[in-house]
N, C-alpha and C positions, 0 to 999 in steps of 0.2 A: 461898203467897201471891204477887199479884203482883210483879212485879220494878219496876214503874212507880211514880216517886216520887209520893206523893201531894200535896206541896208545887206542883209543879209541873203535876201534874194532878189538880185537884181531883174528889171526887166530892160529891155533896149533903149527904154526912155529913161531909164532912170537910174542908170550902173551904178553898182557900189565902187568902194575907190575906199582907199586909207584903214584904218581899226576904227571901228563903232567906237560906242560908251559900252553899246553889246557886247563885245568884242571882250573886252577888259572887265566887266563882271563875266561875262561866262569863264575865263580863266581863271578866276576868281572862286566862282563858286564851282566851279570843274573839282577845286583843290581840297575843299568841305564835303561836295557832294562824293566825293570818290570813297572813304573811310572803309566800304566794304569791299570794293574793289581794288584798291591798295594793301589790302591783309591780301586777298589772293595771290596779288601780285607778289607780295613777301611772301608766301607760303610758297610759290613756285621758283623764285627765284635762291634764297638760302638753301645750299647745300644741308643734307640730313631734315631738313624741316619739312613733316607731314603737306602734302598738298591738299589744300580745301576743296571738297569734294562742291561741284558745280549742278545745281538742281536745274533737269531741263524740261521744260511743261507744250508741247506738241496740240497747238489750235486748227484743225482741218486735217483731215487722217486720207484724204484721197493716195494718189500715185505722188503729187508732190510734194506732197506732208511728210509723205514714209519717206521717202529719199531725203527730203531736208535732215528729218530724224535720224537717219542713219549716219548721214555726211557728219553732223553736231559728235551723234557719240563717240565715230573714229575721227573724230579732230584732237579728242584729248582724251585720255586715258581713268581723269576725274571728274566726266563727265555721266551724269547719269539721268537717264527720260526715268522721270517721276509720278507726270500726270500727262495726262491725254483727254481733249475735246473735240466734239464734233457734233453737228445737226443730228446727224442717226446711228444709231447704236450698233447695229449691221456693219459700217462703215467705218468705223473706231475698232470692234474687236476684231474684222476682217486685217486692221492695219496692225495692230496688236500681235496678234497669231505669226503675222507675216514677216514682222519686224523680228520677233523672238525665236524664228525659223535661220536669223544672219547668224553664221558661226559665232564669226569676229566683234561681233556689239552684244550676245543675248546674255553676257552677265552685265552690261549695261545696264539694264532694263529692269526696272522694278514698280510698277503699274497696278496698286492693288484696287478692286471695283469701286472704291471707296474714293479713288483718283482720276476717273472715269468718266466725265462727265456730258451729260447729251444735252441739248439743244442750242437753241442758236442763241442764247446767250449764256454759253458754257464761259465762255472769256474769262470773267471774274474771278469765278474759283479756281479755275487753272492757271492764271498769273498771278493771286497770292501764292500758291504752293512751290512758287518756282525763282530762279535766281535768272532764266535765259528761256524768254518766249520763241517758240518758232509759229510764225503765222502763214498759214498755209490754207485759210477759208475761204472760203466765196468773196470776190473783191470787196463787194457794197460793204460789207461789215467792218472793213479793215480800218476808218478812220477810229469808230468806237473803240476798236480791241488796242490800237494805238497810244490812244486819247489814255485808256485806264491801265497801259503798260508803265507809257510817262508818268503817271502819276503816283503808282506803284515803286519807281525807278527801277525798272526789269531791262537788262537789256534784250537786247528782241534782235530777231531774222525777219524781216518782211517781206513775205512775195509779191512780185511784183501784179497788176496794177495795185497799186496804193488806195483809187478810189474811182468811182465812176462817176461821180460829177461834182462840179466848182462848188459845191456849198463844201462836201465830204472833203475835195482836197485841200479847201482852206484852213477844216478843221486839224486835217491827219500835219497839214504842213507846221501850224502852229505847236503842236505837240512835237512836230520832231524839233524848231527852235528851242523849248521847253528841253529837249532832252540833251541838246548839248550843254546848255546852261548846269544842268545836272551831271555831267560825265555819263552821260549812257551810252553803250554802243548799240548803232544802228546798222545794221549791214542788210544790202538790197537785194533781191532773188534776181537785176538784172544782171544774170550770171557774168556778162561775156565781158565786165570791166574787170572780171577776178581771173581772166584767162592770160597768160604772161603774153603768150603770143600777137595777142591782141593788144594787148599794153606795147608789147614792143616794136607794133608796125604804127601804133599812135604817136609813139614818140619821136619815133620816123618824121612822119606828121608834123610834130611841133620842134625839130633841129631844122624842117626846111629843106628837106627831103623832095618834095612835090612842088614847092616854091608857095606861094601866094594861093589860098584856093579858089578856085574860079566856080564850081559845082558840086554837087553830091546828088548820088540814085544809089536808092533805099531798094530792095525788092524782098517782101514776104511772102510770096505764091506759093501756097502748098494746098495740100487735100483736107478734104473733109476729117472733122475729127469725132469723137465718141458720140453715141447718143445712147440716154437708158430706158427702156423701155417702160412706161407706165404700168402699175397694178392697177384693180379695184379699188384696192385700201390707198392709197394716194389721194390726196385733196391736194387741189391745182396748186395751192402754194408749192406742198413737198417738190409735186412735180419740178416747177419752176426750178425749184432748190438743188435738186437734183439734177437738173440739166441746164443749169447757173450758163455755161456758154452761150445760152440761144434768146437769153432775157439781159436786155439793154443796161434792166437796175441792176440785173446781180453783177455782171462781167465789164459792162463798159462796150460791150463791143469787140467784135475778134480782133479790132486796131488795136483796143486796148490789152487786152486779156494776152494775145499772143503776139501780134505785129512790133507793140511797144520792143520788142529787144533793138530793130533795127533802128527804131525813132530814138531811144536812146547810144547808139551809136552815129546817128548823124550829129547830134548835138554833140556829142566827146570829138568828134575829128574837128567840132568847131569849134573847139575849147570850153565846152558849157555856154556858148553865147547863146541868148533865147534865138528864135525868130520874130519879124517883126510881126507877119501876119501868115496865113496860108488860103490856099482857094483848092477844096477838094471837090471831087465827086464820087460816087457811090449808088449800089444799089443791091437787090437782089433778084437774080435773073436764072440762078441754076438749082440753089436751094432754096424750094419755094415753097416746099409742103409747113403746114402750119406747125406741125411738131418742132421746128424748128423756131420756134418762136415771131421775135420780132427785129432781129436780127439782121444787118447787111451779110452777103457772102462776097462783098468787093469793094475798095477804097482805091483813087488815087488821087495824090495831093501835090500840091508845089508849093512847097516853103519860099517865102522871101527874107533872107537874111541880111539886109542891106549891102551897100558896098558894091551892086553888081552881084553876087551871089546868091544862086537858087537850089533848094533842097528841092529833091523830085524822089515821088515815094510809092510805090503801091503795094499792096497786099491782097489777097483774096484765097478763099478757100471753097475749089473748086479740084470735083474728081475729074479726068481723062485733062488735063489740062496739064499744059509744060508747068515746071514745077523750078522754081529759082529761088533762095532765100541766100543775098549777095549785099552788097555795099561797097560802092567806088567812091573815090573822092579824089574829084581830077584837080589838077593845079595846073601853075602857068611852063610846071618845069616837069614834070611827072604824074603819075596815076596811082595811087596807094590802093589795093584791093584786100579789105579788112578782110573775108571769109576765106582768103587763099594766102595772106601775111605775107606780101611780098610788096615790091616798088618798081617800076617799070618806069623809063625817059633817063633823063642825065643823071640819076644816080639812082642806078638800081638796085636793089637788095633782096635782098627772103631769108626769112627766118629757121632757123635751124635749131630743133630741139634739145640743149645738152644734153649729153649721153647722162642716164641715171636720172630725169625730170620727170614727173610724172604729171603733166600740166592737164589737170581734172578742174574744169572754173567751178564746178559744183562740189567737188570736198575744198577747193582753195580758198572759196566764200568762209567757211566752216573754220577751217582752217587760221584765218588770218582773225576771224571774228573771236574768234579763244584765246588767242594769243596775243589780240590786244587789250583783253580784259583781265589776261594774268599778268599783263605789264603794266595794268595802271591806266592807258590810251589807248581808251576807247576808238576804234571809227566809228566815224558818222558818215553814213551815206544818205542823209536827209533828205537835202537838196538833190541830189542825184535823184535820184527816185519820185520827188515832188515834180521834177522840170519833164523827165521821160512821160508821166503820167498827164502831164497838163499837155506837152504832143499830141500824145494819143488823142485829147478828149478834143482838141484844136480840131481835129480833121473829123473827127465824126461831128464834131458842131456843122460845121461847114459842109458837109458831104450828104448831112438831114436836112438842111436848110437850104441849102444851096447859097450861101452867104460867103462874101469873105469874112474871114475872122481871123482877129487882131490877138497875142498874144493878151492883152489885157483884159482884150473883152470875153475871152474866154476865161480867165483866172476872177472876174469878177462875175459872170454868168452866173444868175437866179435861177437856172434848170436844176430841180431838187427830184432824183428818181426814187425816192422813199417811197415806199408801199402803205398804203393807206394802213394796214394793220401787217403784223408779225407772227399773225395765227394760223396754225392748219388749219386752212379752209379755204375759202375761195380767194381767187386772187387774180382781179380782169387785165388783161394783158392789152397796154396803149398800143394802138394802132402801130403799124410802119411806115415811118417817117416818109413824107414826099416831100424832095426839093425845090424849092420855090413856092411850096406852101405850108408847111411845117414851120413853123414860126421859133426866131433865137431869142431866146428868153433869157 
């Protein structure tokens, strides 16, 4: 069974309600566990008193490593990238060079080779050197790098997906329980809850705007994304590694890896409530060459939220094809359209950017995550980012197997995508799933 409280993470059968015992030791030891994080806090806050400078350690040097990196160091002024990890070395000093080319952050930066660190279990030495993890690696790693952040008490950035299968999210979920019990801040790469505009066509949403909701369609349609071309010097792991999108253990799936934004906004317009089950399909029918791993290039699902209320969702990535990446969420009195921030029916609205906002959900994340660790409160985006991620993996359960699949049954699912070993060298790639005979395990 899983390791995830269910107090704390409620499922549809089993809602949480009232303060735990949880509850009142985590506030508890929030008030112990904080010690260093309370000095920050008083160093920022007393007028004339030095601010403590904020050690920040960068796991995954790709595009959105460097950008988390960047957003971290203009979020605060005593912030500073210390150490830097990554699978390949190419890859870290490519992000390195790149980073200390930004005007506005490169006396940030102080990255001696010595803080450097390469392979795929750099994690360890880069979250002792540091006060504020930013994880930005290959999904599959993320519960580990999690696991020894918590334990560490680092606060961390995590990109999103958190983890590509129910053994990984039980573990990375437990460790974020663990880290609020600790006072750690967690904040999530699923950018678009840090976007105000977005926040304020939700709250729309929940004053009753749109009335009662009757529906929700999800759509993620876009084009094919990078591929890196193989060397000689490559042994099929690296390979894999380096093109983590096309391999089901590294990424989860492009449901997961890139889809999950809109699945974690169907779930916010429903106030976090789980669904009870979903019935997908799926296949791959345009990107077929095997370089592409083992991979779907297409999902659609229908959520059953009880109540009469259904999530409808697709994604796909596919070139010469219309291209939609949207979210409606109809009610009995109105339409809320999250990607255009407006409200259409009996009380309509749209949002209007104050003059002087500068609404960036990718420095806001940044932003808000600095500022609540020089206050003392921490966020925790945990559970946010636990529930998005068990979405995602709900529909490719479903979509490979052709099964319905029940919110539990996936959060308690025995499908472990570990790789027989972590070596460069060979590394046989599981067939691609067929529906109705790929078995849910």
């Amino acid at each position: 069974m899983s390791q995830v409280n269910p107090r704390t993470n409620p499922s549809p059968i089993n809602p949480g309600s009232g303060q735990s015992r949880r509850d009142v030791l985590r506030a508890a030891g929030a008030a112990t566990a904080l010690g260093a994080t309370s000095s920050l806090a008083r160093g920022a806050s007393q007028e004339g008193e030095d601010v403590p400078i904020l050690k920040v350690g960068l796991i995954g040097c790709g595009g959105r490593g460097s950008g988390a990196a960047t957003n971290a160091l203009r979020a605060d002024p005593n912030v500073r990238l210390v150490a830097m990890g990554d699978a390949f070395e190419d890859q870290l000093e490519k992000s390195l060079t790149n980073l200390k080319a930004v005007e506005d952050i490169k006396d940030q930066i102080d990255v001696p080779p010595a803080n450097r660190i390469v392979g795929l279990d750099c994690h360890e030495k880069i979250i002792d050197m540091c006060d504020v993890v930013l994880f930005a690696s290959t999904p599959h790693f993320r519960p580990a790098q999690v696991e020894y952040a918590v334990k560490a008490g680092k606060h961390m950035f995590v990109e999103k997906p958190v983890a590509v299968d129910a053994p990984g999210l039980r573990r990375i979920w437990q460790a974020c329980n663990d880290a609020k019990d600790k006072g750690i801040a967690v904040v999530t790469g699923l950018c678009y809850r840090y976007e105000n505009k977005k926040r304020a066509t939700i709250q729309k949403i929940r004053e009753g705007a749109i009335g009662k909701i009757t529906a929700i369609e999800c759509s993620y349609d876009t084009g094919e994304l990078w591929y890196r071309e193989p060397t000689p010097e490559w042994s099929e792991m690296e390979h894999q590694v380096r093109n983590w999108l096309y391999y089901t253990w590294c990424s989860g799936d492009h449901v997961a890896e890139q889809a999950i934004h809109n699945l974690d906004k169907m779930i916010w317009a429903m106030d976090d409530k789980p669904p009870i089950k979903v019935k997908a399909q799926g296949g791959r029918i345009v990107r077929t060459d095997p370089k592409f791993g083992n991979v779907f290039d297409h999902f659609n699902a229908v959520f059953d939220f009880g109540e009469n209320v259904k999530g409808f969702f697709s994604c796909r990535q596919w070139n010469g094809a219309v291209r939609d990446v949207s979210d409606h969420i109809y009610g009995t009195k109105g339409t809320a359209h999250l990607m255009t921030h407006k409200v259409e029916g009996e009380n309509p609205w749209r949002w209007r950017t104050p003059e002087g906002m500068n609404d960036n959900m990718y420095q806001n994340e940044h932003d808000q995550m600095f500022a609540s660790i020089r206050a003392g409160k921490p966020i925790h985006d945990g559970d946010v980012m636990c529930r998005a991620t068990l979405l995602a993996l709900m529909v490719r359960m479903s979509a490979y197997t052709g099964q319905e699949i029940s919110w539990n049954q996936a959060l308690e699912s025995k499908e472990d995508l570990t790789p027989k070993s972590y070596e460069w060298g060979p590394n046989e790639v599981p067939p691609i799933a067929q529906p109705g005979i790929t078995p849910f395990v």
